[in-house]
N, C-alpha and C positions, 0 to 999 in steps of 0.2 A: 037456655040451654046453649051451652059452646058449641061448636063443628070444629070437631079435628079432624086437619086433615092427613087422609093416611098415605107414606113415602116409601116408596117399594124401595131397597138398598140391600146389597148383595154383602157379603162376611166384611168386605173392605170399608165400605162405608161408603159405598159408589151410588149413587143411585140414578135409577134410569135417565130423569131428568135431565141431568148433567151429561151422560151419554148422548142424549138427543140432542142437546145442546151443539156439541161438539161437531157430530153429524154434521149438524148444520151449518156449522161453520167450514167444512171441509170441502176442496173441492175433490181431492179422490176419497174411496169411499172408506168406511169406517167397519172394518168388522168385528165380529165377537161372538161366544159361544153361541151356537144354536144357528149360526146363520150356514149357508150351504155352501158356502166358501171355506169356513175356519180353518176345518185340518186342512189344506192343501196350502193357505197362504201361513198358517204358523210351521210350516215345515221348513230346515236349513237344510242346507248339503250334507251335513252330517246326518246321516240316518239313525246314529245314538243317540241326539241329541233329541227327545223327546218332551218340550215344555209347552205349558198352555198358558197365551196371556191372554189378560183380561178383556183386551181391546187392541185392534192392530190396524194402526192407521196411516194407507198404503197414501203419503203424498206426494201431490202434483206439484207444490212448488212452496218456495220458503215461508207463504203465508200459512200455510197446511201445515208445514214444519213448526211454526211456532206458536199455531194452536194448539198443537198437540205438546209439544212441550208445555203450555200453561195449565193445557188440562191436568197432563200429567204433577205435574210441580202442584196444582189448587187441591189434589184429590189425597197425593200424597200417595202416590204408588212409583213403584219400581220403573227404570226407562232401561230399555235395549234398544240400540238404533243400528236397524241392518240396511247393511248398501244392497248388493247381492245376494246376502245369506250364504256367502263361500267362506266363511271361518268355521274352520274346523272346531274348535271348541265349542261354537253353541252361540257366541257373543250377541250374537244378533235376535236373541227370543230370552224369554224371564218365565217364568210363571206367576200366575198373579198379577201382572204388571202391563205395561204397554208398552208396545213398540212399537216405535217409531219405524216404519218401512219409508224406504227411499228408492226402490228399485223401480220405481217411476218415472223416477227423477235422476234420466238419464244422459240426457244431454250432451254434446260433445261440439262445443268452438275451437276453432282452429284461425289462428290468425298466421298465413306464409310468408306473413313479412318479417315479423319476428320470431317465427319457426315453435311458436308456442301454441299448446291446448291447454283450454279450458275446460274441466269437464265435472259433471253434477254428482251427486252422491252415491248414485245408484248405476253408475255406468259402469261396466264389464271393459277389458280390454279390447272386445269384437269390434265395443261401441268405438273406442277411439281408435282402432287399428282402418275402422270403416272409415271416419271422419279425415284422419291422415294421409291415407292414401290416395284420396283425389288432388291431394296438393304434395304429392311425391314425396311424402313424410312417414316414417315408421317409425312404432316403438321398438327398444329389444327388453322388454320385461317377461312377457309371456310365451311359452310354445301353444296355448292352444287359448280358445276366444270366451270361454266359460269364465275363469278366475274375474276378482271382481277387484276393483280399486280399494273400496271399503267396506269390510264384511260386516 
């Protein structure tokens, strides 16, 4: 007599496994429906924009990033990749799908020698107006500290 074994997999073809997988791989965390986070972290600034992805995994740094890019790409679901989640259209969330968060991944170097920032995916103007101003640097892009570099 065979043993088969049985593989829980949701309409996409995702199955847990590979979710925990992933997890694992991650160093921030990995949410999805049913966890007590979902709706607050799948919300953008647009308050119309109403979608639910599959998976939303909030990274802490470019190795996080390109797990979740692989997962994504192996699974074969949709990518939204939100800096902030300040694009008015929605850009940054799918339904179905995963997104890639980077509002983690904020970071902000500032080198005053040669009057340049460097700054991560998820950094707001706050971030780098805070970063620049200890070395007598400002931007002029934003009037207020919410807007995001990359939505």
């Amino acid at each position: 007599m065979a043993l088969v074994e049985a593989v829980q997999t949701d309409e996409s073809g995702l199955t847990q496994a590979a979710i925990d997988d992933l997890k694992a791989r991650l160093r921030g965390p990995l949410i999805a429906p049913g966890d007590a986070e979902y709706d607050a972290a799948r919300r953008v600034y647009n308050g119309m924009i109403d979608r639910h992805p599959r998976v939303i995994a909030r990274c802490r740094d470019v190795a996080d990033v390109i797990s979740a890019v692989n997962f994504g790409r192996d699974a074969g679901l949709t990518v939204a990749v939100r800096g902030g989640g300040h694009n008015g259209a929605g850009l940054g969330t799918c339904d179905d799908g995963r997104v890639i968060d980077l509002s983690l991944m904020n970071g902000t170097r500032v080198d005053p020698v040669a009057r340049t920032v460097r700054i991560e995916g998820g950094s707001t103007w706050g971030d780098v107006d805070h970063a620049t101003h200890a070395f007598g640097l400002a931007t002029r892009v934003a009037f207020y500290p919410r807007p995001v570099l990359a939505a």
